[in-house]
Each structure stands twice: as C-alpha cells, then as structure tokens.
C-alpha positions as MATLAB code, in Angstrom:
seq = 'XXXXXXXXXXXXXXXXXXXXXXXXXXXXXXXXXXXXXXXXXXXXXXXXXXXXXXXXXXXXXXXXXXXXXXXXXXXXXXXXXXXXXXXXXXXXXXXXXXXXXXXXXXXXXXXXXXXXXXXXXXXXXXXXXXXXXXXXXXXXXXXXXXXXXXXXXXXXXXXXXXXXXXXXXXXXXXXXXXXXXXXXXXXXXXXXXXXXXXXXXXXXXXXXXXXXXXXXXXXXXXXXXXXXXXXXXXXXXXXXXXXXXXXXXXXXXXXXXXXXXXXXXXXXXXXXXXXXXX';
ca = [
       0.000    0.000    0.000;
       1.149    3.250   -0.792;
       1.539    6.672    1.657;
      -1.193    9.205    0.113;
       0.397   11.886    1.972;
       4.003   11.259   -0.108;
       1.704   11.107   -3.559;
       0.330   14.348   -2.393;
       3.143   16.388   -2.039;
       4.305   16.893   -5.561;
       1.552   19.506   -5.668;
       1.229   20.126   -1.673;
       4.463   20.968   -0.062;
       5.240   18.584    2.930;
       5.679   21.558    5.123;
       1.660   22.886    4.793;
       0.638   19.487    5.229;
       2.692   19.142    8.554;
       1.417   22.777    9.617;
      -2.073   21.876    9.208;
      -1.589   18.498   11.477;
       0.144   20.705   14.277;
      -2.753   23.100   13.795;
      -5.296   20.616   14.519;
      -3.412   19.383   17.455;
      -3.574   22.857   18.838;
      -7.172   22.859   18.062;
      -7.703   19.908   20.259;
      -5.365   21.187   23.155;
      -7.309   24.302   23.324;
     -10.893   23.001   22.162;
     -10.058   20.678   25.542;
      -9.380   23.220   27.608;
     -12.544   25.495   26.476;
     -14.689   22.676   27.187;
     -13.332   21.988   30.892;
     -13.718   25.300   31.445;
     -16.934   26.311   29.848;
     -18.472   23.216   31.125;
     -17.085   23.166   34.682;
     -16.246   19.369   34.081;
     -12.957   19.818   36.033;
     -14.828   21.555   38.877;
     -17.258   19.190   39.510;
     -15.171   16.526   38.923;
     -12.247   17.541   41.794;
     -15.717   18.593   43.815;
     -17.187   15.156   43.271;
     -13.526   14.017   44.510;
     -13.742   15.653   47.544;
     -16.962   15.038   48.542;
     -16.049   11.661   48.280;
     -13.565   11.528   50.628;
     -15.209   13.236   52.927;
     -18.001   10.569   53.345;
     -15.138    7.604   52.889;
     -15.764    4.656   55.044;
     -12.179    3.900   54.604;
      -8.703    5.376   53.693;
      -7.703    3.969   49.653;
      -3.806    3.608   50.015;
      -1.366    4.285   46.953;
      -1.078    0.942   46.291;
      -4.660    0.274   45.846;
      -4.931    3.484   43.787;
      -2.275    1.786   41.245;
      -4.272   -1.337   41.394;
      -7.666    0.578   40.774;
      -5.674    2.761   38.125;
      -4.409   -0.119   36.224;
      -7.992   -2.087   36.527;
      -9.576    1.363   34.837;
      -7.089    0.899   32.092;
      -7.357   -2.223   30.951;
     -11.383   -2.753   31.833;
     -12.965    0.689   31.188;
     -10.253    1.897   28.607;
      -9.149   -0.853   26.790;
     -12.107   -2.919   26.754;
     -14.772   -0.365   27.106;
     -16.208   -2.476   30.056;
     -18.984    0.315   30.586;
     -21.122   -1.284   27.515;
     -23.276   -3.975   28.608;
     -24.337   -4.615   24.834;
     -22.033   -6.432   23.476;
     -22.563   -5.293   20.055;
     -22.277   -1.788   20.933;
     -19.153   -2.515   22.566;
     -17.409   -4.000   19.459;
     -18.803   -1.054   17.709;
     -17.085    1.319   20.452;
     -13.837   -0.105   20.386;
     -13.687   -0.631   16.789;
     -14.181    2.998   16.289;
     -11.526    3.724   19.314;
      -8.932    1.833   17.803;
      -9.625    2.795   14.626;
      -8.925    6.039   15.525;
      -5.777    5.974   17.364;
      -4.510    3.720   15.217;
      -5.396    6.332   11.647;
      -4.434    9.488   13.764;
      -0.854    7.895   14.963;
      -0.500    6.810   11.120;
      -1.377    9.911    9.732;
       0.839   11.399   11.775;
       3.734    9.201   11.055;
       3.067    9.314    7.498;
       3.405   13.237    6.952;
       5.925   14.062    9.356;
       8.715   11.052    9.002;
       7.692    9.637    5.487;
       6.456   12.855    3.581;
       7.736   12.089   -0.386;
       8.276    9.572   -2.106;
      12.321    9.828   -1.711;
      11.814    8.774    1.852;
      10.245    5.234    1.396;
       7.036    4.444    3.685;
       7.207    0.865    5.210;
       4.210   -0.793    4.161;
       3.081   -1.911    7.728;
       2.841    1.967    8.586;
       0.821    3.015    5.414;
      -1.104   -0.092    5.573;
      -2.083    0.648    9.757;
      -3.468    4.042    7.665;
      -5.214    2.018    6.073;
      -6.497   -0.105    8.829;
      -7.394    2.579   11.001;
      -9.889    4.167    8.153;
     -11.326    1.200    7.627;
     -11.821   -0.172   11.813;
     -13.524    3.685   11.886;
     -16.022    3.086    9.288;
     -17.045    0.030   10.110;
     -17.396    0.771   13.328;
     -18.886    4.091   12.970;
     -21.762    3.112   10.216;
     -22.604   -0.450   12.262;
     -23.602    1.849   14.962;
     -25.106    4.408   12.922;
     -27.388    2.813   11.110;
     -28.140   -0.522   13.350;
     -27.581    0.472   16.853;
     -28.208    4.097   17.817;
     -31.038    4.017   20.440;
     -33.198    6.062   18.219;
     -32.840    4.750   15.100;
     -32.785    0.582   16.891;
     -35.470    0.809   19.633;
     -36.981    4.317   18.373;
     -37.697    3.969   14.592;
     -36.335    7.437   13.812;
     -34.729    8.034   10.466;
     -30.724    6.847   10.284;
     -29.936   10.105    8.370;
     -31.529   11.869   11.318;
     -28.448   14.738   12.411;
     -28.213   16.729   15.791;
     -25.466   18.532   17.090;
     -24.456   15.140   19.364;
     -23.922   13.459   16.409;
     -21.204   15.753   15.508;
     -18.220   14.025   16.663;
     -19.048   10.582   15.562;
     -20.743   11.913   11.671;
     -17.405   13.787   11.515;
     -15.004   10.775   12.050;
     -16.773    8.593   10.042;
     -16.527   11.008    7.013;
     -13.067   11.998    7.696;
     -11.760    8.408    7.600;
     -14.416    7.766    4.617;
     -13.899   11.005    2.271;
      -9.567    9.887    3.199;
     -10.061    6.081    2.109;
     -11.606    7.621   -1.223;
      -9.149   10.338   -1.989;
      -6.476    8.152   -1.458;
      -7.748    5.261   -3.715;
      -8.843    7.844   -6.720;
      -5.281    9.555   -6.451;
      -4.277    6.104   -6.556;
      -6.161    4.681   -9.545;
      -4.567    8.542  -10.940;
      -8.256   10.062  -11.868;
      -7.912   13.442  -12.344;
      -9.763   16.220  -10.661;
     -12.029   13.797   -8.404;
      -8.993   12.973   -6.043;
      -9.097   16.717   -5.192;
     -12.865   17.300   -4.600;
     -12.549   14.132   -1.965;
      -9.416   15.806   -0.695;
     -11.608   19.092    0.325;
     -13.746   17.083    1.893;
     -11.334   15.286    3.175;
      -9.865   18.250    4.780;
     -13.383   19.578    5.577;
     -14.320   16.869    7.690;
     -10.912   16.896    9.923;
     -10.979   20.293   10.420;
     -14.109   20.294   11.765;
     -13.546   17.149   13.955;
     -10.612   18.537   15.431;
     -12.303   21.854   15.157;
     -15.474   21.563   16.968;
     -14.681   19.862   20.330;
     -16.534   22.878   22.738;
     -20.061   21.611   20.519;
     -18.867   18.051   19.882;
     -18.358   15.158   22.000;
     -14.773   14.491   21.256;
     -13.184   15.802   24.865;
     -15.407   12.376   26.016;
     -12.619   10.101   25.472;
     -10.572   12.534   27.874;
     -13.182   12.569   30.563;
     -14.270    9.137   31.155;
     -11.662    7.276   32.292;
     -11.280   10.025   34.851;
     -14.961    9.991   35.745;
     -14.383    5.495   35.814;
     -11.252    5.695   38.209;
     -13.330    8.085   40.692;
     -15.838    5.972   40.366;
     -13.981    2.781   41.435;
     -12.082    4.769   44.296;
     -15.811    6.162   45.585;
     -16.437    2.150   45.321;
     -13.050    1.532   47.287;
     -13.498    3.472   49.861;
     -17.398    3.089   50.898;
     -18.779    6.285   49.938;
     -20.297    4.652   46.691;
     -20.838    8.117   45.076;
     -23.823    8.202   47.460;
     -25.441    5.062   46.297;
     -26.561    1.942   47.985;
     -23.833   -0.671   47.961;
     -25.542   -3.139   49.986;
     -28.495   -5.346   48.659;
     -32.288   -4.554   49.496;
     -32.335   -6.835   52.107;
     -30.122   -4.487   54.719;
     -32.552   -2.340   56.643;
     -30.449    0.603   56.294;
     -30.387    0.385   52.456;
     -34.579   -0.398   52.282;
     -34.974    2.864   54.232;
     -32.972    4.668   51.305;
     -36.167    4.095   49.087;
     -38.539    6.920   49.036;
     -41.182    4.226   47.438;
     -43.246    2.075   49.597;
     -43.252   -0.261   47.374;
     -39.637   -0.478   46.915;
     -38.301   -1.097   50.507;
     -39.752   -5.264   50.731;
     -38.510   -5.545   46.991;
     -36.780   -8.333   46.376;
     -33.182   -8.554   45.337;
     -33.782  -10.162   41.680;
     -37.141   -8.523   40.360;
     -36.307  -10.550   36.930;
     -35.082   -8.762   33.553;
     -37.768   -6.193   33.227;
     -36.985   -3.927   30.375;
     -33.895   -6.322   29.027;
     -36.925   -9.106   28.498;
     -37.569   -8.150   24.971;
     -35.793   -5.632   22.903;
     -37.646   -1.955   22.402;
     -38.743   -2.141   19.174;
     -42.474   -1.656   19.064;
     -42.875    1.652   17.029;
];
C-alpha cells in the first residue's frame, strides 16, 4: 500500500501538510481546555472528589490506587467495560482503535515519510489504512443498526443533531480519506481533489469543533471510571446503595413504599424483549 500523503506532495508541499496536522493538534489542546472550562467538568469533577472523601468509610492507600488505576485501564479503557451490549461494545472499540490507530499513522506518514524519496514501510501506510477502515465500520454499524433512536426508536438513520457531531465527523473523515487516497491512486484526475476538500473539511471540523462536539469524552471518562472505582473503594459509593435490598439501612434509602420489601432479583424487566415496538 502506498503513503497518500508522499503522492500528495508533488503539488502540496510537505511543510503545509505538517502545519495543518500541528494546527489541529492545537485545536484539540485548546478546544479541551474550552470545554473543561466552559463546562465546569474539572470543577465538579475535583468537587465530586472531595466530597467523596469526605463521606469515605475507609482510607484507599497508593497501592490500591495503582491497582484501581491499572484495573480502569485495561477494563474501562481498553475494553470499554462500561457497555453492557455487546454489540455496541465492538462497535465502540472498533471505532476507538480505529482512531488511534489512523491518527498515529497519519501522523507518522506526513511528518517522518512525507515524499516519495523517503520510502514508507508498508506496515505503517497499511495501519493508515487499517485505522480508516476499523472507523467506518465501526462508525456506520452503529449508525445505522444500533443508535437508540434509530434501533429501539424507529427514527430516520440520516436523522443529524449537534451530538452526532463528533461521531458523523469521524466517520466522514476516515471515509472522504479512504476515497481520496484510492482515486489519487487509480490517478483520476480532478475527483482525487474534490474528496481531498472534503477530506480536509471533515478533519478540520472534527478537530475543530470539540466545545459543541463530543470528542473531549474520550478525555473525561476514564477520569470519571477511576473516581468511580475509588468512591467504590473506599465506601462512599458516590452516594449510592452498595448493599443489597435486604439491609434495613439500604430499604430505608427508598422513598417508594413499594420499593423497601422488593426483592433482590425482580427478573429482567426492560432487558426481556428488545424496544422495538414503534
């Protein structure tokens, strides 16, 4: 496979195309950044923290910390252990690795291999590759067979709102870059540049729109899943009931009646059948 970025810079000059991949790093730095701040994530999030210890049942030592760290890792990172649906899941880290592995690629390709006099090993343009395609799969699986509203909710698949930015945006980045990169490729004139603007359109506004997008996500939550652990760890449960229903001090938590004598397993309830009765 060849490097698209090398092909591209007998008319491109490897310096703009390196300058517009620091740009969008900046982007994301500061599109970050706006987003902690504007949202007050990082607020309530050391808040949260110290609220937390405050109602601790018991002190979490360092070593724990490292063990709860490195269980957050390789559960609720790696394997995106928050998804319960397994299909979803595969979706999720499809797209995840997908992603690391075509932005790492990318920026391999452009800044070490950038013409064609320095040769591109064909594992790294081939990971490009890879990447783009882990993304797309990924991305349209969920799109069009597992979003909530389109699955359980019969709404239209082509159906946009703003928090479907950050996901519609990677999917036609790596899409619109998989076709450019073919059509320069296969050498048809003129077509490999209108995919290339879109190409280019779609990054920049991935990178571009984090304070309206969801992108800053993959930032937060494995913050928000190692608090959550240590709240676990230490007793104070982020204020929820870690006992079952049959402790008296956990049935008087229930403001319903109904709800203190429940029993422990009530059966599957919603997870019977799936929602699809539209």
């Amino acid at each position: 496979m060849l490097n698209p970025f090398a092909d591209l810079s007998a008319s491109i000059p490897p310096a703009v195309m390196q300058a517009y991949v620091l740009v969008m790093i900046v982007l994301v730095v500061v599109g970050t950044l706006f987003d902690v701040v504007h949202k007050g994530s990082a607020k309530y999030f050391f808040a949260n923290m110290r609220d937390s210890q405050k109602k601790a049942k018991r002190s979490v030592g360092g070593g724990e910390k490292i063990a709860i760290a490195v269980q957050t890792a390789v559960v609720d990172v790696a394997a995106s252990g928050e998804f319960c649906n397994q299909r979803r899941r595969i979706a999720h880290l499809l797209g995840m690795y997908g992603f690391v592995i075509y932005v790492v690629s990318t920026a391999i390709m452009v800044f070490r291999y950038p013409t064609p006099a320095v040769a591109t090993p064909t594992v790294v343009a081939a990971l490009w590759y890879i990447g783009a395609l882990m993304i797309c799969l990924g991305g349209y699986w969920f799109w069009f067979f597992i979003r909530v509203d389109v699955a359980a909710e019969g709404q239209s698949p082509f159906r946009l709102m703003r928090a479907d930015l950050f996901v519609t945006m990677l999917v036609f980045s790596a899409t619109f870059g998989l076709i450019w990169a073919w059509l320069q490729t296969a050498g048809v004139a003129g077509w490999d540049y209108v995919f290339l603007a879109l190409y280019l359109i779609a990054s920049t506004v991935l990178f571009g729109s984090i304070p309206w997008s969801k992108f800053s996500h993959m930032f937060f939550k494995p913050a928000a899943a190692f608090e959550k652990r240590v709240s676990k760890a230490n007793g104070s449960a982020m204020n929820l009931p870690t006992q079952t229903r049959d402790d008296p001090e956990q049935q008087k938590r229930h403001s319903m009646e109904l709800l203190r004598n429940a029993p422990v397993r009530m059966g599957l309830g919603i997870k019977r059948e799936a929602p699809r009765h539209y």
